[in-house]
C-alpha positions in Angstrom: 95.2 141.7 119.8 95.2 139.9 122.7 97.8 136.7 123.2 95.9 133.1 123.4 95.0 131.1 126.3 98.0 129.1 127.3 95.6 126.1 128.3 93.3 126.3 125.2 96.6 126.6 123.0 98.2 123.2 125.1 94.2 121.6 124.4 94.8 122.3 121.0 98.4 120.9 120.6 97.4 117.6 122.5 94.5 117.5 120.1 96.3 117.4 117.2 99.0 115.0 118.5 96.6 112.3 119.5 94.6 113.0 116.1 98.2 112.5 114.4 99.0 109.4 116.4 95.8 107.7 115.3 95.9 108.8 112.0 99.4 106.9 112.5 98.1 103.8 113.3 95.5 104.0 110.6 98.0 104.6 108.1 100.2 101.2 109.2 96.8 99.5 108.7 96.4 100.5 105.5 96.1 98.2 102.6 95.8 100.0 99.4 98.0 103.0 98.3 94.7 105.1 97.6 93.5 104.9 101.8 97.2 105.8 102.7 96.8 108.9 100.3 93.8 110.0 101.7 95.0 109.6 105.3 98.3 112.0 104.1 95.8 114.1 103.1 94.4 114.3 106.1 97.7 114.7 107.9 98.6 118.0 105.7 95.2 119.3 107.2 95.7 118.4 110.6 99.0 119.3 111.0 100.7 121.2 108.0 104.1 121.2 109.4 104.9 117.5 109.1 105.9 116.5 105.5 105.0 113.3 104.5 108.3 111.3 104.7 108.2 112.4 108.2 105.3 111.1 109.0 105.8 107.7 106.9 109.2 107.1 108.4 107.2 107.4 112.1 104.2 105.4 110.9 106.6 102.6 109.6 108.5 102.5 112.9 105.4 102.5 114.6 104.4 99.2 112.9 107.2 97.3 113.7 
């Protein structure tokens, strides 16, 4: 198999950081507990690496 594209891999990495970072700000935004499950939800798809107090603990200091 041949090794991936170095600039489609770095497209793909700033995709999913600026996805993360808005899901982010969606998630400070959030009023009920039920749309901030749904956005952790979508966070575990987007980027399965981050655990959910990581990205909470981020979120909140995001907010202040």
């Amino acid at each position: 198999m041949s090794t991936p594209s170095r600039r489609s891999e770095l497209r793909r990495r700033r995709a999913r950081q600026e996805k993360v970072t808005l899901l982010r700000k969606r998630y400070g935004a959030a009023s009920s507990e039920s749309d901030r499950n749904r956005i952790l939800e979508k966070v575990k798809k987007v980027a399965p690496s981050i655990t959910a107090d990581q990205f909470t603990k981020t979120a909140s200091a995001g907010k202040k």
